[in-house]
Structure formats: C-alpha cells, structure tokens
C-alpha positions in Angstrom: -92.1 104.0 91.1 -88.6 104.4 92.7 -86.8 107.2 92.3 -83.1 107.4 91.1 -80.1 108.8 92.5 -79.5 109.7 96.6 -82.0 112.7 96.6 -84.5 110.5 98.6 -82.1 108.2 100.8 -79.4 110.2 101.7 -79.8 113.1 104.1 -77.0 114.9 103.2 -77.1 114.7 99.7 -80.6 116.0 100.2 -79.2 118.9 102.5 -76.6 119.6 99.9 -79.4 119.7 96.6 -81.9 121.6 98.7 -78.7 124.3 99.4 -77.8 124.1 95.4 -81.9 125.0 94.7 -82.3 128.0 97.0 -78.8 129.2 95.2 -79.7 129.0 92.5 -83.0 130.8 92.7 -81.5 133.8 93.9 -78.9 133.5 90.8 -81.5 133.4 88.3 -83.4 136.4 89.9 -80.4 138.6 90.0 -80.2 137.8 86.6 -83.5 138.7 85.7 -83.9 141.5 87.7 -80.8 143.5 87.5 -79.9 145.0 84.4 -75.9 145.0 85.2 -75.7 141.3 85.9 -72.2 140.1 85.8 -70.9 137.1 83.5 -69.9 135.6 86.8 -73.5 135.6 88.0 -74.2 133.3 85.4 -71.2 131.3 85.6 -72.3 130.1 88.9 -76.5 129.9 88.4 -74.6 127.7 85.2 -72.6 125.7 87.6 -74.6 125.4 90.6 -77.3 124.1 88.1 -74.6 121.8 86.8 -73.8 120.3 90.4 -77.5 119.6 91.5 -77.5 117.5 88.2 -74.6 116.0 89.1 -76.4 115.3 92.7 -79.4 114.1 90.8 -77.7 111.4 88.9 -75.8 110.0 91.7 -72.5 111.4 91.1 -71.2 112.3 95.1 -69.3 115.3 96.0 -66.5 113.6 96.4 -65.7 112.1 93.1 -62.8 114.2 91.8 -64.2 115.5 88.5 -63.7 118.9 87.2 -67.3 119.8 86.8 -67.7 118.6 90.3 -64.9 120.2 91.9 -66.0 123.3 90.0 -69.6 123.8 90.5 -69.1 123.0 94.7 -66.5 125.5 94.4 -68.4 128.7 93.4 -71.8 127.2 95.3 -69.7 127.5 98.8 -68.2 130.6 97.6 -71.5 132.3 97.8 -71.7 131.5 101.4 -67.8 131.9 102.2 -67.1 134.5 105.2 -66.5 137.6 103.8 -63.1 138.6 104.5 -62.3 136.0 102.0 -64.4 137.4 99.3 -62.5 140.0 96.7 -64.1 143.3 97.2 -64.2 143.8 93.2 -65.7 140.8 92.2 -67.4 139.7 95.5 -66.3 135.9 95.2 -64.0 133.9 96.9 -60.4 134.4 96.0 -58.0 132.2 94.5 -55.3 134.4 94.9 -55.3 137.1 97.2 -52.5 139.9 96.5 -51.9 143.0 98.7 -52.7 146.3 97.1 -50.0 149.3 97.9 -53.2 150.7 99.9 -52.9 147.3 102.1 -55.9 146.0 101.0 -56.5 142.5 100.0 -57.9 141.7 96.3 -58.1 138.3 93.9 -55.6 139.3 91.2 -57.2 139.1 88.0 -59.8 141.7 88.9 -57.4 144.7 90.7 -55.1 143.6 87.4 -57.7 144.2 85.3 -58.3 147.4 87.4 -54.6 148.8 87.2 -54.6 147.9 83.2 -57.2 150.3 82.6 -55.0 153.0 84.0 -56.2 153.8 87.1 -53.7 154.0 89.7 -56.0 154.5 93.0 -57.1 152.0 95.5 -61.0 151.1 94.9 -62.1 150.7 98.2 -60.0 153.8 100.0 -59.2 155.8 96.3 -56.1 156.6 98.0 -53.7 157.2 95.0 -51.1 154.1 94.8 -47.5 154.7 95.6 -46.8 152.1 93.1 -48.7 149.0 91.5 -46.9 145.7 92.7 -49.3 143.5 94.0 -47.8 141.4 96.5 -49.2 137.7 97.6 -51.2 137.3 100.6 -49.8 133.9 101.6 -51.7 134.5 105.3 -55.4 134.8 104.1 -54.9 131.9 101.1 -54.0 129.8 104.0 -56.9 130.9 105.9 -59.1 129.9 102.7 -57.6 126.6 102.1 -58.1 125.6 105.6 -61.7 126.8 105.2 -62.0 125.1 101.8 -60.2 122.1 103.6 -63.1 121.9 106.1 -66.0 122.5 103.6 -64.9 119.6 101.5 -64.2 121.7 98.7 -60.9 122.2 96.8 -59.8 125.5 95.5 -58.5 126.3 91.8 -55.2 126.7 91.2 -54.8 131.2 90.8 -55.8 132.3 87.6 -52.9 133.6 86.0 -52.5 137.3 84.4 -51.1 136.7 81.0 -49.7 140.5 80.8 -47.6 139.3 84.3 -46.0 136.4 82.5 -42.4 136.0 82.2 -41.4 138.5 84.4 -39.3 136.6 86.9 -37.4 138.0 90.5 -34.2 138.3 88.4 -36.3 140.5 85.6 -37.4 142.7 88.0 -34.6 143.3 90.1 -32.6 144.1 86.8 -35.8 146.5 85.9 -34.6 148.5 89.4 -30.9 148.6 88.5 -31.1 150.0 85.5 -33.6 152.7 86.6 -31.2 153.5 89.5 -28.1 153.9 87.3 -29.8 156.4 85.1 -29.0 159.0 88.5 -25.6 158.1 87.9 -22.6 159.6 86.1 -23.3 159.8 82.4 -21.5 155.9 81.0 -23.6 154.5 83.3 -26.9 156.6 82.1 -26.2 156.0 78.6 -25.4 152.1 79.5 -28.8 152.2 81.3 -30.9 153.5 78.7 -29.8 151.3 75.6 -31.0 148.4 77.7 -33.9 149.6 78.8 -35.1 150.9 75.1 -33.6 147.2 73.9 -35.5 145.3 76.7 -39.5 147.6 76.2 -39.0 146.8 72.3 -38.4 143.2 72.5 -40.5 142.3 76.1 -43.7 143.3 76.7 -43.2 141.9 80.6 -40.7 145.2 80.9 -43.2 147.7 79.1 -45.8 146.8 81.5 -43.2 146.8 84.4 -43.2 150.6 83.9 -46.7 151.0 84.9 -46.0 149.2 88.5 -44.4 152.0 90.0 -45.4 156.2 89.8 -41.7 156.8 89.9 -40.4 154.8 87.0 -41.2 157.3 84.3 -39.5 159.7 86.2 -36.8 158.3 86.6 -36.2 157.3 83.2 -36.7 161.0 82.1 -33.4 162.0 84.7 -31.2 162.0 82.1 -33.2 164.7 80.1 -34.8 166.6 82.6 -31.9 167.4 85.0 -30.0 169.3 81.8 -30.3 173.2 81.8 -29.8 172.7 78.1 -30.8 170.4 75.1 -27.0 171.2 74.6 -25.7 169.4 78.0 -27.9 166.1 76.5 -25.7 163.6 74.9 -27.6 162.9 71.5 -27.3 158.9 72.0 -29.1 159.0 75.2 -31.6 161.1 74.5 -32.7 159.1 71.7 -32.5 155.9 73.9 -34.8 157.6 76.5 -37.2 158.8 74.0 -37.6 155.5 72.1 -38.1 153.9 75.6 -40.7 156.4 76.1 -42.0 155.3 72.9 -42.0 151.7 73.5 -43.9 152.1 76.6 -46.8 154.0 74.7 -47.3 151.0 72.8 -48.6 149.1 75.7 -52.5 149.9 76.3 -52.2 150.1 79.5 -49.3 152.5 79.9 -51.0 155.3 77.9 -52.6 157.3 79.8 -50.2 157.1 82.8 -47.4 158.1 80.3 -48.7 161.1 78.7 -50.2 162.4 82.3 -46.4 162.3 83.9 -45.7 165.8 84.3 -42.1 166.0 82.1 -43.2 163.8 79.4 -45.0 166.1 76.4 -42.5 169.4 77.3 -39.6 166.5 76.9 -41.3 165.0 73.7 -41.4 169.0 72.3 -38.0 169.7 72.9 -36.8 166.4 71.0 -39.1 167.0 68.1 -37.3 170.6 68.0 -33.4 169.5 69.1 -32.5 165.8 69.0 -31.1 163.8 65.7 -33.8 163.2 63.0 -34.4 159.8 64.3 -35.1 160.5 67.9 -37.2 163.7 66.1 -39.1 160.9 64.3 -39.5 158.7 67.6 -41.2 161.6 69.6 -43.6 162.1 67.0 -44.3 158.4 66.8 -44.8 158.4 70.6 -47.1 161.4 70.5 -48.9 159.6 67.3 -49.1 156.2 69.9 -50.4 158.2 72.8 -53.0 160.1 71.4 -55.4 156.7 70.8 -56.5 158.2 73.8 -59.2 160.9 73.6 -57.8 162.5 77.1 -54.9 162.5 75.8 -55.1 164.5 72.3 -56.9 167.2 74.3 -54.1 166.8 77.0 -51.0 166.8 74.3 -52.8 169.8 72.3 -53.6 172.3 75.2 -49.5 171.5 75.8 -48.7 173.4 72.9 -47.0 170.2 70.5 -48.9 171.0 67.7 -46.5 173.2 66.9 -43.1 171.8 66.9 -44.9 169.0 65.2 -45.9 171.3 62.2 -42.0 172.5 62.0 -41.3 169.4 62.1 -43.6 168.4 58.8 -41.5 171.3 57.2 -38.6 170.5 57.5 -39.6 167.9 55.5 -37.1 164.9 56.3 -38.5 161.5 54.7 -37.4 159.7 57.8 -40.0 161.3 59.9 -43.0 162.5 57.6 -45.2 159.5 58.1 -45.3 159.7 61.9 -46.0 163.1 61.8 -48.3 163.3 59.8 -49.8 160.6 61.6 -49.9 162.1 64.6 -50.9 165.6 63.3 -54.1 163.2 62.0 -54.9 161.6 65.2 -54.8 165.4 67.4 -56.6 166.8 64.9 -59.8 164.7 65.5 -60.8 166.6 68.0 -62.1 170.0 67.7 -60.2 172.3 69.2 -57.2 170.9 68.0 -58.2 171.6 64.7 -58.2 176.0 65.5 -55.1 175.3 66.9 -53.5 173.8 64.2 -54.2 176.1 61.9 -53.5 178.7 63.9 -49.6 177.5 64.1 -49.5 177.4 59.9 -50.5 174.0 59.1 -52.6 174.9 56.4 -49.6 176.7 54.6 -47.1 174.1 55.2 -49.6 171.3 54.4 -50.3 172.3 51.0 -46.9 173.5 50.3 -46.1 169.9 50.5 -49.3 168.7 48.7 -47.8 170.7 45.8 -44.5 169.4 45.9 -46.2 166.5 45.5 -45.1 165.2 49.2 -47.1 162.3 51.1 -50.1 163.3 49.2 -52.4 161.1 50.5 -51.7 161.7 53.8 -51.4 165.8 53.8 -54.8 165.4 51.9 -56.6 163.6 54.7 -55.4 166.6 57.5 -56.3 169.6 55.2 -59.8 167.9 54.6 -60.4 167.2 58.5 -59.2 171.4 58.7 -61.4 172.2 55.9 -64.4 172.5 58.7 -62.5 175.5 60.5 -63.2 179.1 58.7 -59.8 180.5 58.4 -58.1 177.3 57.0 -60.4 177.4 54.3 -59.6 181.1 53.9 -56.0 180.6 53.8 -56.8 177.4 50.9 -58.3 180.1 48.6 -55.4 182.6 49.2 -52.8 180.1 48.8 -53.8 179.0 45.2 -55.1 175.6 47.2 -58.4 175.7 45.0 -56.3 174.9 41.5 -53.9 172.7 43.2 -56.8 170.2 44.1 -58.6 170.9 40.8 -55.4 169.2 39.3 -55.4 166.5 41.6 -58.8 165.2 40.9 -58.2 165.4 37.2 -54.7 163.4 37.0 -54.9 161.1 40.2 -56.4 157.6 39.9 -56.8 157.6 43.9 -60.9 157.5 44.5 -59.9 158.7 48.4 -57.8 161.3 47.3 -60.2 163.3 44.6 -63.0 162.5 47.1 -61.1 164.6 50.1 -60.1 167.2 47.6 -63.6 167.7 46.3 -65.4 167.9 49.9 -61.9 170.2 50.3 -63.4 172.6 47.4 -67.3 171.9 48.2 -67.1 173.6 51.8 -64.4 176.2 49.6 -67.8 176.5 47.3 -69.9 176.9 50.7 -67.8 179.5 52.1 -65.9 181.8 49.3 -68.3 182.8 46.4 -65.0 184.4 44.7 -64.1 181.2 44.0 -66.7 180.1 41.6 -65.0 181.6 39.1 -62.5 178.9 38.7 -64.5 176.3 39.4 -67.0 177.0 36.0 -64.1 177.6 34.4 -62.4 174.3 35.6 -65.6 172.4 34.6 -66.2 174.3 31.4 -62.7 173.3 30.0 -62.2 169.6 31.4 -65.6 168.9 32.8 -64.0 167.5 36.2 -66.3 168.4 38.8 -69.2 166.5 36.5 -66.8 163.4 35.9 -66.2 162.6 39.0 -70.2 163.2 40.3 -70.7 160.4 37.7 -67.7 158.2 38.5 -66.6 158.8 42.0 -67.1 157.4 45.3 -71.0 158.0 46.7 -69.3 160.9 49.2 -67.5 162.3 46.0 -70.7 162.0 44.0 -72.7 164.4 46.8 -70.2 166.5 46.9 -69.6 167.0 43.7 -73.3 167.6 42.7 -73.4 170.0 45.5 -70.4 172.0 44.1 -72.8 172.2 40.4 -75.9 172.9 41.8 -74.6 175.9 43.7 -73.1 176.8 40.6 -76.2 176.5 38.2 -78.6 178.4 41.0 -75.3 181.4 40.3 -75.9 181.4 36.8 -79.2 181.2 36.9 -79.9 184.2 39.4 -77.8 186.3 36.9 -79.4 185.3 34.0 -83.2 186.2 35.5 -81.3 189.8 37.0 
C-alpha cells in the first residue's frame, strides 16, 4: 500500500522529519525527567510535534502558514549557535536588548527579571547603573541573516505591555523634569506637579522610575537638601510625596522604592510636619509599600510606627483610613506588633474605639495586638474589657463582636481579675452566651471558651 505525503520520496523532507523526531524525543524526556520543566519546553515538544505533522501530510516548509512558520522556528532554535540564544530563557531571541552590564538578553525575559525588582545583571550580578535596555540592532541582524539562510523566518519581538506608550519624546521629558528639580525652587515646584500629575494618570511614567537607580533620588532633592522641614515649601513637598506615592502603586517599583536610602526618614518627617493631606499621602504610601513582607520589617525597624500612631491621634478624618491601614498591614508581622505597642498604640487605639472612631477598623489592629502580653495588660487597665462588652451587645457587625470577643477570650486567658466582670456581664445581659449561640463559628469558640473557663472558676470555689 503506498504511503502518503513526501516522507518516502523526498530526501529532504525526510532529513527535515527525522531532525523534528530526534527533537522531539529529547523534549519529551526533559519533560519527564526534570521536575522544573519550563512552559517553553513544551511549547516547542507541542510545536515541533505540530511541524512533523505538518511534514507528514504534505504541507512543505515553505508554505507560509503560521503553524508552519512557527513550529520551524523554535525546531531551528534548538540548534541555533549560541551567542544567539538569551542566557535566561536559552532560545533564540527575537529581540535582543543590551543590559547596563553589556550583556545581551531577549526582552521579555530580563523585563520580566527587572519587574520583580531586582536590579543586578544575572550572568555577572553586577548591580545595574540603571535599567534601560537598549536594542541590539548588530546581533538581530546576525540572527536574521542566520534565519535568512535556514529558511526560517523570525517573529516579529514580543512586546512588553508595561513598556507601552512610552515614546522618545516621553522619556526625554521624564529627564527634564528630574533635572529641574536641582534647580531654583519655581522650577522644582513646576517639576514636581508634573511629575505627581503624569505617575497618577500614566503608568509608562511610574514604571519609568524604576529604569534608573538615580531617579528616586533625584526626586527626593527638593526635601532632602533642606536643613529644616521649615526651609520645605509645603506645595512641593506634597507633590514629591504623592509622587512617591504613585510610584508605590506600581508592583514593580516597591521594593526598589522603600530600599532608597532617604525614602522612610522622608515619609516620617511628612507624616509629623507637612499639611494633612501630604500627612495622609505618606501614610498611604507606607500602607502601599508594605504589601511587601521585606518591606514591613524594613519600614518597622525604621522607627515609622511611631509617627504613624501620632498621627492616628490626632485624629483628622482626612487621614484615619490610611493610617489605620497601614498600622494593619506593619502589624502583621511579629515584631512589629511589640513595637507598636510599645509606642502607645494600644491607648490611643481604644481611646478612639470609645469615641466611637473607625470602629471597625481600630477593632481589627487591637485584636491582631491582643497576642502580645502587655497590650492585653494595658486593655484591662484601660477599662478596654467593658468597652468591648458594650460593643458586642449593641453592634449588629458579626466581624466586629467576633474580634472583640477573641479580644476578651485571650483577656480571659491572661488576667483572672477580670472574670469578675465578665460573670457579671453575662449574668445581667447574658452576652457572652448569645453570641456562642448566634455568632460567627470563630465567635462561637471563643465565646464558649470564655464560659468554660468561667464555669471550671466557679466550680473549683464551690468544691474548696
């Protein structure tokens, strides 16, 4: 019976499929074998599978399809010299850009590298002056003339979509401002109400930031060249610090933010000296860059806790929320936690929870504090035990009564003198064993906890 397609007339056809097979064996096993296969990998097993079928049915290398095109693309890859290979993703690259290290990588992949923060080179880990990458027009001529005389054409460069938009013009302009903030003071206040105007409404000019080490610094000049938060004109500090806080917003600019050596003192200082709304801005931005685990340890060993807690207060509406907020998101960690309450945030917290202040909010801290000893101390001396009593009888909030109630369970835990109040509490309104019936399943545990402890009390005195 005769067999279809070119595999058994054709030599190089044949040539070609027998090339595709041995490919694609050693594809599959790397697949199977190693554990840390990449999605590339089987991307090309996938497409060099795809091009021997192509073979197979009769369909010649040379017919410009995009499977086609495709799967001989990556196949000859595998075999391309090895200057033309990216050193991250060992394939041939589309389009080759020059590191500030001078070495040669396929953009997406040292993009993808720089937008995880790190700012070394990954072949030398010499630390980059800055992160432009700049096209190597000599070596993608070398691999379209290669490509030419494989038969092969190469893709068109993948395109970063965090680089789009920003054009010649855009980044020149970027420069110019940056360089007038080391001028006289019009043209640093000029300079900075663009720039905090420009990283709110384009993202291309928040990541342009992270593309050279000396950008940050140079926007923080105009604040850290004054002797005095009184030589600091108020509007510009509050354009620099809602640049600041613009920047944060952009994943990739988080860590290399909050690591620049002015930043957190210069985010302190405006939280204790600028107007309320730059006060409320550095907050925000310390709220934005503490996602980062690094970073809450980072921005709590530099002492912001602190002026943070002042802040809270003071008590100005405008910038409650994003403290708060950010007093939430340091205190996740650990040792943040001691040294919160050691700067008063117990006392301040629930003199706002009393005054009835961003309840839900305050709530949420004191309960994450309630795990270190002396803030549950300073709860029972401060009359904190009543205050949440109160709470979980009038407040229809399930989240609420459930943090005050794991509030008073490790209270119960920790402070026998307390159990006083709490039999009398549930004697005369029965609150600790409504809400073990009604609440949420964490309020329920808690709350059962809280009346067992007490019924073992009352019994032990009653068998003494």
């Amino acid at each position: 019976m005769a067999k279809t397609g070119l595999l058994s007339s054709d030599p190089t056809v044949r040539a070609r499929a027998v090339e595709l097979k041995k490919e694609l064996q050693r594809l599959v096993k790397t697949i199977v074998d190693d554990e840390d296969y990449t999605i590339h990998t089987v991307d090309q097993a996938k497409d060099a599978l795809c091009a021997l079928r192509e073979l197979k049915f009769n369909k010649r290398s040379t017919v410009p399809t995009t499977t086609t095109t495709s799967s001989l693309k990556l196949h000859e890859a595998l075999s391309c010299p090895e200057e033309f290979k990216c050193p991250l993703s060992k394939e041939l690259m589309r389009d080759p850009v020059i590191l500030a290290s001078g070495q040669t990588y396929d953009r997406p992949f040292i993009q993808k590298w720089l937008n995880a923060g790190n700012r070394t080179c990954p072949q030398t880990e010499q630390v980059l002056s800055h992160t432009i990458l700049t096209p190597n027009h000599l070596i993608r001529d070398m691999i379209l003339r290669w490509c030419k005389s494989q038969g092969i054409e190469l893709p068109n460069p993948v395109m970063d979509g965090k680089e789009e938009g920003v054009t010649e013009a855009e980044r020149d302009r970027f420069f110019s401002l940056l360089d007038k903030l080391c001028a006289a003071l019009p043209q640093q206040k000029e300079a900075a109400k663009e720039l905090r105007m420009l990283t709110k409404k384009m993202p291309s000019f928040r990541a342009l930031f992270g593309e050279s080490v000396d950008a940050i610094p140079q926007l923080l000049t105009p604040l850290s060249g004054s002797k005095s938060e009184s030589c600091v004109h108020p509007d510009l500090q509050e354009d620099v610090i809602t640049t600041l806080l613009n920047l944060s917003i952009h994943d990739s600019n988080k860590k290399l933010v909050a690591e620049t050596p002015m930043v957190i003192p210069l985010l302190m200082e405006a939280l204790r000296s600028g107007t309320i709304e730059t006060r409320s801005n550095a907050a925000a931005t310390l709220f934005t860059l503490s996602a980062l685990d690094s970073n809450k340890a980072l921005i709590g060993k530099s002492g912001a806790l602190k002026p943070l807690i002042d802040l809270l207060d003071d008590g100005h509406p405008l910038a409650m929320k994003d403290v708060a907020s950010a007093i939430f998101n340091l205190c996740i960690i650990h040792e943040n936690k001691a040294r919160a309450v050691r700067d008063s945030a117990v006392s301040v917290i629930l003199k706002k929870i009393m005054d009835g202040v961003l309840v839900d909010e305050l709530l949420a801290i004191l309960a994450m504090l309630s795990t270190h000893q002396r803030a549950i101390e300073e709860i029972g001396e401060l009359g904190g035990v009543p205050c949440l009593l109160r709470i979980i009888r009038e407040s229809t909030c399930e989240r609420n009564k459930e943090n005050c109630i794991a509030i008073l369970h490790t209270v119960c835990l920790n402070d026998r003198t307390k159990w006083k109040a709490l039999r009398e509490e549930e004697s005369t309104h029965g609150t600790i064993s409504k809400l073990a019936q009604d609440g949420t399943s964490r309020a329920k545990r808690k709350a059962n906890g809280i009346l067992e402890r007490l019924r073992r009390a009352v019994n032990i005195t009653h068998t003494a």
